[in-house]
Each structure stands twice: as C-alpha cells, then as structure tokens.
C-alpha positions as CSV (number, residue, x, y, z in Angstrom):
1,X,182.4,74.4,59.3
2,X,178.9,76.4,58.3
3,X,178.8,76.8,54.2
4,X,177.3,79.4,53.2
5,X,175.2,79.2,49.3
6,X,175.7,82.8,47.3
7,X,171.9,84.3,48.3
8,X,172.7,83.7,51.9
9,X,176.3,84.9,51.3
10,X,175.1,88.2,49.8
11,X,172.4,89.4,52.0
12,X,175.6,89.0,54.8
13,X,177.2,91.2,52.9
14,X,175.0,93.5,51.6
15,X,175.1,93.2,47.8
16,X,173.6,91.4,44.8
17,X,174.0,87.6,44.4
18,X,176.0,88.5,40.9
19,X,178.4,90.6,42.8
20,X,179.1,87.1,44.9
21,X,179.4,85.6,41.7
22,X,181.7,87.8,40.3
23,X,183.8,88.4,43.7
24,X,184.4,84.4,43.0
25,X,184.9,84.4,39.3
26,X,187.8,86.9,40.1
27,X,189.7,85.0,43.1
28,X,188.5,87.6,45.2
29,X,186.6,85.4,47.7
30,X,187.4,81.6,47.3
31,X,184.6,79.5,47.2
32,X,183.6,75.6,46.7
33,X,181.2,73.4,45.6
34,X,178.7,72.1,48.3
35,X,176.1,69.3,47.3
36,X,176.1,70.6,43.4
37,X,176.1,74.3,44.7
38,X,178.3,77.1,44.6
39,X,179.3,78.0,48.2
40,X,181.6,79.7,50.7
41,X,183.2,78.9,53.8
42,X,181.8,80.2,56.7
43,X,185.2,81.4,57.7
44,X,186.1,82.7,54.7
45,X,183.5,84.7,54.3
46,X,184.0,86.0,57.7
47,X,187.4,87.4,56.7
48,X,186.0,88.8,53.7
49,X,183.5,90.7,55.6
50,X,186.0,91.6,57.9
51,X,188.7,92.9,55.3
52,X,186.1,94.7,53.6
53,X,184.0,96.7,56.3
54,X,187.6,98.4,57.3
55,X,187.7,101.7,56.2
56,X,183.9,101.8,55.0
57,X,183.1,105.2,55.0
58,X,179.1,104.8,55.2
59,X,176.7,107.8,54.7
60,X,173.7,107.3,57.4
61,X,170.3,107.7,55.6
62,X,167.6,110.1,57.4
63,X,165.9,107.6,60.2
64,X,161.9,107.5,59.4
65,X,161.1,104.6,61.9
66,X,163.2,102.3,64.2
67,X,162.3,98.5,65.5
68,X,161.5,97.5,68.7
69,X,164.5,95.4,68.7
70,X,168.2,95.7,68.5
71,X,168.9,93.1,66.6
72,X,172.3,92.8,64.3
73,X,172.8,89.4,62.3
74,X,176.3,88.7,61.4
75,X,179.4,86.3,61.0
76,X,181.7,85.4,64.4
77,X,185.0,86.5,62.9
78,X,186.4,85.7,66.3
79,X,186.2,84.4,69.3
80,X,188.9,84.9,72.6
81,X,188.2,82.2,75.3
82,X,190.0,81.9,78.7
83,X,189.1,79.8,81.7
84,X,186.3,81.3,82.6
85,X,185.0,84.3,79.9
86,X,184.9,84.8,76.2
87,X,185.1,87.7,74.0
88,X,183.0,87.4,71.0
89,X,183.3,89.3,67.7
90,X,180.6,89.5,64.9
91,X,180.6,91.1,61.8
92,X,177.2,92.7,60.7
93,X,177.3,94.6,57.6
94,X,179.9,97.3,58.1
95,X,179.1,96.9,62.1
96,X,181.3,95.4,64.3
97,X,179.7,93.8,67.4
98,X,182.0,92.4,70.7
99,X,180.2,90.4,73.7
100,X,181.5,89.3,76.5
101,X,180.0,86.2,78.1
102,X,180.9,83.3,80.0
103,X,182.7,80.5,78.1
104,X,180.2,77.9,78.9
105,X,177.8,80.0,77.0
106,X,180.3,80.3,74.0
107,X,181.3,76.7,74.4
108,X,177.5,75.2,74.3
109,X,176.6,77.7,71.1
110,X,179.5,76.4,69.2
111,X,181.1,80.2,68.2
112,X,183.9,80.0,65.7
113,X,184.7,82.1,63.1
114,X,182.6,81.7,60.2
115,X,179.3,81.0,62.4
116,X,176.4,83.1,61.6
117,X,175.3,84.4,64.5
118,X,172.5,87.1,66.0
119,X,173.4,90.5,68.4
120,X,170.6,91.0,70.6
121,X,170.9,94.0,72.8
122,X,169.4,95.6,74.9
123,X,171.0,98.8,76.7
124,X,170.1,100.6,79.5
125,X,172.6,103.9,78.9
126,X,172.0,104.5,74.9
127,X,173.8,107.6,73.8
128,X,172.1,109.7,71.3
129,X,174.0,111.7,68.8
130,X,172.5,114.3,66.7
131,X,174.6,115.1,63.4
132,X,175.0,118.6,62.1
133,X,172.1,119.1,59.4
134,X,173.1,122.5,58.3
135,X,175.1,121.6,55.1
C-alpha cells in the first residue's frame, strides 16, 4: 500500500503541512512511521479525503486564466471491477472524479484505494455555466 510523508499528504488535501501534523496529533487521521518518517496510509488518507470533501460548500474564485489541460490529481478511493469494465473513483481536492474503463486497464495500473492517481480529460460536450454576478 502507497505511504504517503505529510508534504505530499497536504498538498492532496489542500492545507498546510502543520494542519497534517495536528490532524495526527489529535487522532483525527491515523498515521505511522515509514523509514524514520511520519506518514499516512494511502488508504487512509483516501477516506479522510473522502469524509471530508462531503458537504464542502466551496466559494469559486473569479477565473483569470485556464490550462490547456484538464488535469485533476487525486487519491482512488475506489474502485468497482466486473468481468469485463471498472468504475474508478478519485478524490481531488473537494472534486470527485468517476471513470469508466476496461478492467485490463485498471488491473495493469494497479488502482486501489489509497493510489494516487491523475484525471486527464478531455470532453467533447463541455457545459458552460455562468453564475449570477449581481449580488
């Protein structure tokens, strides 16, 4: 199972490497020691990130530029595989992220919860949204 050090367990989850630190001083995420180091399982963090991007209420910033790229890096909190597809869940920030893909394709990446893991997409219908600026 992936470990993941405090640094690379905060920029996941969007806050300071204290906060970490603190979240696992308190019992609120457990964590372990890997190679002298401070670190949390890759599937434990992926619950935590799960747990705590319900219910996040997120104010959207004005837009000044955008990427070339769609690109969303995350945690696999889970992964559905039959006989022939999977369905793939990733946790990126307070965005949730479901592919579909063949179960070869999951098998040979190695998805499992707690894997970090990059959304590429690309979209040929993109629906834009314009939010009410008048307040």
């Amino acid at each position: 199972m992936p470990m993941f050090r405090f640094r690379e367990a905060a920029a996941l989850l969007g806050v300071s490497d204290d906060t970490v630190r603190r979240w696992a001083d308190s019992g609120r995420i457990a964590s372990t020691t890997d190679q002298g180091r401070r670190a949390i399982d890759g599937a434990e963090l992926a619950r935590f990130a799960t747990e705590n991007a319900e219910g996040t209420d997120l104010v959207t910033p004005p837009i000044v530029g955008a990427s070339a790229r769609n690109r969303f890096v995350g945690l696999v909190t889970k992964v559905t595989r039959d006989t022939v597809m999977a369905q793939v869940e990733i946790q990126a920030g307070p965005h949730r992220v479901v592919s579909l893909m063949s179960r070869e394709a999951a098998d040979e990446l190695a998805l499992e919860p707690g894997s970090l893991a990059v959304a590429s997409i690309k979209a040929t219908n993109v629906v834009i949204e314009v939010p009410d600026q008048s307040r």
